[in-house]
C-alpha positions as CSV (number, residue, x, y, z in Angstrom):
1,X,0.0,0.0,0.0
2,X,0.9,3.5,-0.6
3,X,1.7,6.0,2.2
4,X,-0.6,8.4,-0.4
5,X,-3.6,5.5,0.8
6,X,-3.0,5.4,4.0
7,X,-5.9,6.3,6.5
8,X,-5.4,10.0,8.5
9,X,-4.1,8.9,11.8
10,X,-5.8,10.0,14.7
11,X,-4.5,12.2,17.4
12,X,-4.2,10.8,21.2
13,X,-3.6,13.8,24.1
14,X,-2.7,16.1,21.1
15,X,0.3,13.6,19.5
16,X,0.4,11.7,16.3
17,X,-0.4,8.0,16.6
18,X,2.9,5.7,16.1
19,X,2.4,3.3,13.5
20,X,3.7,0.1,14.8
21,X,3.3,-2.7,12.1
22,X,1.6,-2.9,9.0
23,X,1.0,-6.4,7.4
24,X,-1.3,-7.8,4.9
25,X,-3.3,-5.2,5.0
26,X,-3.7,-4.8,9.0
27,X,-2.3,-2.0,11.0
28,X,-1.6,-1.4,14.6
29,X,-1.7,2.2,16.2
30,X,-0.1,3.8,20.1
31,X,-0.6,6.9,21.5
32,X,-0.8,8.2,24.8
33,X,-0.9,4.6,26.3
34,X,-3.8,3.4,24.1
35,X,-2.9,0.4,21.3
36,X,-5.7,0.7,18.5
37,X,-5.5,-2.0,16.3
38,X,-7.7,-2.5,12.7
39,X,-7.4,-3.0,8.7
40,X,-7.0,-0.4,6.3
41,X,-9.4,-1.0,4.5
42,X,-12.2,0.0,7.2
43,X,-10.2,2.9,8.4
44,X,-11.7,5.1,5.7
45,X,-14.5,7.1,6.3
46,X,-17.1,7.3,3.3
47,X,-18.0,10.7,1.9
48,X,-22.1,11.5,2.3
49,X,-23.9,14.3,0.5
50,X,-26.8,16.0,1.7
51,X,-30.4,14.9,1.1
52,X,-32.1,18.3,1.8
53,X,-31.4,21.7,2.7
54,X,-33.2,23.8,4.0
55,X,-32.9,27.2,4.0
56,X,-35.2,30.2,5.4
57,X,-33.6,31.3,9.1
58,X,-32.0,34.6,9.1
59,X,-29.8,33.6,12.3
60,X,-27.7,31.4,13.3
61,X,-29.0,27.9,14.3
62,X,-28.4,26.3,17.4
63,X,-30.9,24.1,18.2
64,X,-32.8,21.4,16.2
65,X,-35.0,18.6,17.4
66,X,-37.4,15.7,15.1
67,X,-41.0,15.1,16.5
68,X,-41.3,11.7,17.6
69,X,-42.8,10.6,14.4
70,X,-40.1,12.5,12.2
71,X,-43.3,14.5,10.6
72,X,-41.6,17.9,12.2
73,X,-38.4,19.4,12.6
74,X,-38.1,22.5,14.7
75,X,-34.7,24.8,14.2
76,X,-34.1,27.3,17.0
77,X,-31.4,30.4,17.2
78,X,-31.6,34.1,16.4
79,X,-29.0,37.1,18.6
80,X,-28.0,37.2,21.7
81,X,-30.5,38.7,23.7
82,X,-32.3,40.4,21.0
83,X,-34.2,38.1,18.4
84,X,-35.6,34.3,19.0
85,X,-36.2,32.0,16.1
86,X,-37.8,29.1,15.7
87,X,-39.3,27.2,12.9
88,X,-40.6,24.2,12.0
89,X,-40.3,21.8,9.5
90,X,-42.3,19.5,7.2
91,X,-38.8,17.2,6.0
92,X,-41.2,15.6,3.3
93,X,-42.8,18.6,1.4
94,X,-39.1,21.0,2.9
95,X,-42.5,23.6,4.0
96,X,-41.5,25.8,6.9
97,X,-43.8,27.4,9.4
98,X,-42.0,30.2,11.2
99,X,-43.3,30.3,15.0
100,X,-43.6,34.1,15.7
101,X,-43.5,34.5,19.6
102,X,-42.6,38.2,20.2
103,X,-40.0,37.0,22.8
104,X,-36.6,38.2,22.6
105,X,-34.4,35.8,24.0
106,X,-32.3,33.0,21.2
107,X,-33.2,29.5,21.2
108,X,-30.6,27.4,23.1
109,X,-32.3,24.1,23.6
110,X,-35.4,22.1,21.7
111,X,-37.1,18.6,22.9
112,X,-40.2,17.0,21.8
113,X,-42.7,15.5,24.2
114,X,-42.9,11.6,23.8
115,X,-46.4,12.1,21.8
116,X,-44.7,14.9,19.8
117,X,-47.7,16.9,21.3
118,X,-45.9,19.4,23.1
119,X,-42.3,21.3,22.0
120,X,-40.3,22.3,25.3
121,X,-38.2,25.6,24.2
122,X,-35.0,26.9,26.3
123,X,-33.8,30.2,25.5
124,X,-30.4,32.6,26.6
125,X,-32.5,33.6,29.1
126,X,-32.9,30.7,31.1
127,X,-36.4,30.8,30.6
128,X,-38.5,27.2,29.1
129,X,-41.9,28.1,27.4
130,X,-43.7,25.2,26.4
131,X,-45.4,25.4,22.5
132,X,-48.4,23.3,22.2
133,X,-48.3,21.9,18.4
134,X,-52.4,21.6,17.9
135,X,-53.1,25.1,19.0
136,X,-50.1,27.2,18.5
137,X,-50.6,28.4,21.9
138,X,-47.3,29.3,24.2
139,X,-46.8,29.2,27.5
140,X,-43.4,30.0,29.7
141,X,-42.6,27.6,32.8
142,X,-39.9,28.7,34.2
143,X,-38.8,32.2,34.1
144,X,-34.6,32.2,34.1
145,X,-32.4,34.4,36.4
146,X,-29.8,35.1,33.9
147,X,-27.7,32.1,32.6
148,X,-28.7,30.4,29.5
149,X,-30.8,27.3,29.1
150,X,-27.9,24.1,28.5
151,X,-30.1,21.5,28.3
152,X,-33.8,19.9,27.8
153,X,-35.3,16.5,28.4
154,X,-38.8,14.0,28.6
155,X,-38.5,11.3,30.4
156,X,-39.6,8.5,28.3
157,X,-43.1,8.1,29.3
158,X,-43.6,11.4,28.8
159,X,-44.2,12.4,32.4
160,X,-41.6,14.4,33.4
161,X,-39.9,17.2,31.9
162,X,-35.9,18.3,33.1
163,X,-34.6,21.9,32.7
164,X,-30.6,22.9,33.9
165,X,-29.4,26.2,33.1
166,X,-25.7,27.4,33.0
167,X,-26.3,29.2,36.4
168,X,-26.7,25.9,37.9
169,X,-30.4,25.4,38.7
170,X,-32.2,22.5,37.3
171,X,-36.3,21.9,37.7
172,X,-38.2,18.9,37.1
173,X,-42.3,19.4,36.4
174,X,-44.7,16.7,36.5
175,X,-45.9,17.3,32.3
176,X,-49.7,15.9,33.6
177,X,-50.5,19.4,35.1
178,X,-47.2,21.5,34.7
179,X,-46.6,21.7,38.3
180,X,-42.8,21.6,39.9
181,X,-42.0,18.7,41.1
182,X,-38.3,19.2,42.1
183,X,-36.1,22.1,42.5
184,X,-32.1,21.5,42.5
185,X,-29.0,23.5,43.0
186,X,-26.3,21.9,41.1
187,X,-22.4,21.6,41.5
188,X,-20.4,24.2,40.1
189,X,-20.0,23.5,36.1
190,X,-21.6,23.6,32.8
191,X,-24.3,21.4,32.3
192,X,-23.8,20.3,28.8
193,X,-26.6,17.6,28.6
194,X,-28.8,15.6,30.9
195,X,-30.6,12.3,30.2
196,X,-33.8,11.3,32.3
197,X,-33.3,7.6,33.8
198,X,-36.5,6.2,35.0
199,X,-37.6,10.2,35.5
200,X,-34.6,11.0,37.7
201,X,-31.9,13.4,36.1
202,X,-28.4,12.4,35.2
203,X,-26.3,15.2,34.2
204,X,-22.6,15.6,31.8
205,X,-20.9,18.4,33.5
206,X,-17.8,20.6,32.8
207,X,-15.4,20.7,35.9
208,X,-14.8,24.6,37.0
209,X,-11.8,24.7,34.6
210,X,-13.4,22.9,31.6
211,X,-10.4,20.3,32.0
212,X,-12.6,17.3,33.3
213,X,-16.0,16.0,32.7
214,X,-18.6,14.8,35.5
215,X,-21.7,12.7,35.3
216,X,-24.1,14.0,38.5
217,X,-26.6,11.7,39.8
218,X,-29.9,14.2,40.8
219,X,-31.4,11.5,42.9
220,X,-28.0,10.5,44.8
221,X,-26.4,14.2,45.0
222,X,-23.7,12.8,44.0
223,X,-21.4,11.9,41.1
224,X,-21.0,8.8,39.5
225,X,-18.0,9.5,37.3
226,X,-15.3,12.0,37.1
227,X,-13.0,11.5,34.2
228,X,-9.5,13.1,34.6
229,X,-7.8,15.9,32.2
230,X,-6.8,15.6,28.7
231,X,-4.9,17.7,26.5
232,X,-7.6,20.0,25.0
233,X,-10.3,21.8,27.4
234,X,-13.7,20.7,26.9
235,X,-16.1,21.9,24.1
236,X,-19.2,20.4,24.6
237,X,-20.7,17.1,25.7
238,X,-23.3,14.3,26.0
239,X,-25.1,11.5,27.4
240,X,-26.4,8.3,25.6
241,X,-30.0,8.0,26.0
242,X,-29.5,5.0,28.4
243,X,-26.8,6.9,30.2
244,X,-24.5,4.2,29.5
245,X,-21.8,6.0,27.6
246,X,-20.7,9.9,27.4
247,X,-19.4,11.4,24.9
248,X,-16.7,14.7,25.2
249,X,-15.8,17.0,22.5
250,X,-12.6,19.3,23.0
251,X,-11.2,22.2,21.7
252,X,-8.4,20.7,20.7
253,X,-10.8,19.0,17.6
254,X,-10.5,15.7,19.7
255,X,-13.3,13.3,20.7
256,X,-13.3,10.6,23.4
257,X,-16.0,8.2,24.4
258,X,-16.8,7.1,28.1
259,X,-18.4,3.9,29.0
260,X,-19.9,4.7,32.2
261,X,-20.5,1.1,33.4
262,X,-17.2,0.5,33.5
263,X,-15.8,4.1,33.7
264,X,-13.4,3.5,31.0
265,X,-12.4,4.9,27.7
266,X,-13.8,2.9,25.1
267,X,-12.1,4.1,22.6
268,X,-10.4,7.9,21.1
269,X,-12.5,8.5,18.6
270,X,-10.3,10.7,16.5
271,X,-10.6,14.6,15.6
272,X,-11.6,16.9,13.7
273,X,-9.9,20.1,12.0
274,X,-10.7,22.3,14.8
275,X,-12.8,22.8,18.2
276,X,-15.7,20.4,18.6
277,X,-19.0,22.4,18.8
278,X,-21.8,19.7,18.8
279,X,-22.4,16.4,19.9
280,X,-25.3,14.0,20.1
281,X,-26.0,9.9,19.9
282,X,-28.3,8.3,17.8
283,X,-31.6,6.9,19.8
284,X,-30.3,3.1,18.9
285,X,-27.0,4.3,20.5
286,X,-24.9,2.5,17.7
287,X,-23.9,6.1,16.1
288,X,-22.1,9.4,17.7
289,X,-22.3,12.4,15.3
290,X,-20.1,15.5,15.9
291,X,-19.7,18.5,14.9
292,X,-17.1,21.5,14.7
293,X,-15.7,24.5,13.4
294,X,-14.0,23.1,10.7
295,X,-17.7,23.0,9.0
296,X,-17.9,18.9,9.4
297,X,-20.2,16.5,10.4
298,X,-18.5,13.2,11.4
299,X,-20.0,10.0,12.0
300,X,-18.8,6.9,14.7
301,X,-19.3,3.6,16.0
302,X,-19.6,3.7,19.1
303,X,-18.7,0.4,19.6
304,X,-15.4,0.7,18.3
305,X,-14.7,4.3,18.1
306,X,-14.2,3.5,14.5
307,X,-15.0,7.2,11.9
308,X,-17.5,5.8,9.2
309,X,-18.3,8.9,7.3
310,X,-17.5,12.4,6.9
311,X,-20.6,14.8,5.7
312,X,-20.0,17.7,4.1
313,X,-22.5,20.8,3.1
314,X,-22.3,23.4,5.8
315,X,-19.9,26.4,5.2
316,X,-19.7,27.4,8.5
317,X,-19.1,26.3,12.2
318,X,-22.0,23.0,13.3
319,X,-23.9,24.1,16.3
320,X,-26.5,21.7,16.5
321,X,-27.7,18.5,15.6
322,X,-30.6,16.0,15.6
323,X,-31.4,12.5,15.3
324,X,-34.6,11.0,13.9
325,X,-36.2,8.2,16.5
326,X,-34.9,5.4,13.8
327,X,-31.7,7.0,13.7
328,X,-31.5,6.9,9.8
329,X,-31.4,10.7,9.5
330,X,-29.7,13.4,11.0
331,X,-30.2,17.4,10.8
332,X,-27.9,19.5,11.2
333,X,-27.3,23.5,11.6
334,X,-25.2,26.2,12.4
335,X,-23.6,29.4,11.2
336,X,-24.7,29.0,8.0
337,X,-27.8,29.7,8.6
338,X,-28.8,26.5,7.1
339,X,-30.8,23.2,7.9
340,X,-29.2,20.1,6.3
341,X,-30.7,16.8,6.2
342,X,-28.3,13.2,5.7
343,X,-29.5,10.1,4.9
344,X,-27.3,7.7,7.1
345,X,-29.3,4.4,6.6
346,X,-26.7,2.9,4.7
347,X,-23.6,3.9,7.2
348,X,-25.9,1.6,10.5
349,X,-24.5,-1.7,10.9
350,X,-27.4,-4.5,11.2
């Protein structure tokens, strides 16, 4: 084989990988203590296209989110502190329906109630409104203090809704009347995404310094992982819909999977060009899409850590992205101003 054919080699605490042997095709890989070992020939990432694009926000996006059924996409972003905007989506006819609000505060954060019935919104504010999808009518839950909105969540039957802000308050509501069921003061750090297990909160939380992630059990007070420093601070975050496995995005472009049961690396993903701005798993938790300044989207296994495709469209830096319930598509937006939809059916292992 040609050094020209070789894969890109992955970075491990900011150094080159060591190629060790190369034989019939196989190679092995160390860096930074960790011996990765695979063929050639499944070391390169396909090239995907975009399906759709959607265009129509005047703002930066930084939230998207499918409805349960995948019938609606909602986008979310607008200015700092002086415009919101939200829109949704029909992916099959590419008809938008701007959402005109009044409020002034950018969209951080989007999640669907379980019957895709009710869209929870999070804004720079720290305030939640809830938009009811039959009626169009609005209503705001929890009025913020100052810090943004970092993170939504249902619990899976629907009967809880989560809320954390960056000023480190999170509030749970029972969704049957609206009604607070729990109020919580947080350890210091970012909340950069929280999962709902069995309709108690688990958070992915920046350390102070943005050199370590946490995972905080609500119902315990307590954490249940602290994973120690790497080379490049840390960008952004998230949780597995089981809460089995974290992700961690760094600016350094890197990307590292946690499995939380064991509270080991599974793997170093790889990197990217530049910082990581956006994480999120797919539903069946086989996939991990990232994405960065470098205008990427990647795609891995989480099994192996393994890239399998690199998707390319936007022209600016990925803020958000989305998952369909099947995992087969994924949305994306950013900077751009612009809503892409991939078709990734053919990249899921059986």
């Amino acid at each position: 084989m040609l050094l020209a054919n070789w894969p890109r080699l992955p970075r491990f605490g900011g150094t080159r990988a060591l190629i060790l042997a190369l034989s019939m095709g196989c190679f092995a890989v160390l860096g930074a203590g960790v011996l990765m070992v695979g063929d050639t020939a499944s070391q390169t990432p396909a090239s995907v296209g975009p399906e759709l694009i959607l265009q129509g926000h005047r703002f930066p996006i930084l939230a998207v989110a499918f409805a349960p059924d995948a019938s609606t996409l909602a986008t979310g972003g607008g200015l700092l502190r002086q415009v919101d905007e939200l829109m949704l989506w029909n992916p099959a006819t590419s008809r938008d329906e701007p959402v005109v609000s009044g409020h002034k505060n950018r969209v951080e954060a989007l999640a669907f109630s379980p019957d895709g019935k009710t869209l929870a919104i999070g804004d720079d504010g720290g305030n939640v409104r809830l938009y009811d999808r039959s009626t169009g009518a609005e209503q705001t839950i929890w009025r913020g203090t100052g810090g943004f909105l970092s993170a939504l969540a249902f619990s899976r039957d629907g009967g809880t809704l989560a809320a954390a802000n960056t000023d480190g308050k999170l509030q749970l509501w029972n969704t049957s009347d609206w009604t607070v069921r729990r109020q919580l003061q947080i350890p210091a750090g970012r909340v950069h995404s929280l999962v709902l297990i069995a309709a108690d909160p688990l958070l992915a939380i920046g350390c102070d310094t943005e050199r370590c992630e946490k995972v905080w059990d609500a119902a315990a007070g307590r954490a249940r992982a602290i994973f120690p420093a790497r080379a490049g601070a840390l960008a952004c975050a998230a949780l597995s819909p089981s809460g089995n496995f974290l992700a961690a995005g760094r600016m350094d472009g890197t990307v590292t999977l946690w499995d939380l049961r064991t509270q080991q690396a599974r793997s170093v993903a790889g990197f990217h060009g530049s910082s990581v701005t956006a994480l999120v798993f797919s539903p069946d938790e086989r996939l991990l899409a990232t994405g960065s300044l470098d205008t990427l989207v990647k795609l891995w296994e989480v099994t192996t850590g393994r890239e399998l495709a690199t998707l390319e469209g936007h022209t600016d830096t990925v803020r958000a992205l989305g998952f369909v319930e099947d995992s087969t598509r994924l949305a994306s937006g950013g900077d751009d101003k612009t809503v892409i939809l991939w078709n990734i059916s053919a990249l899921r292992t059986p």
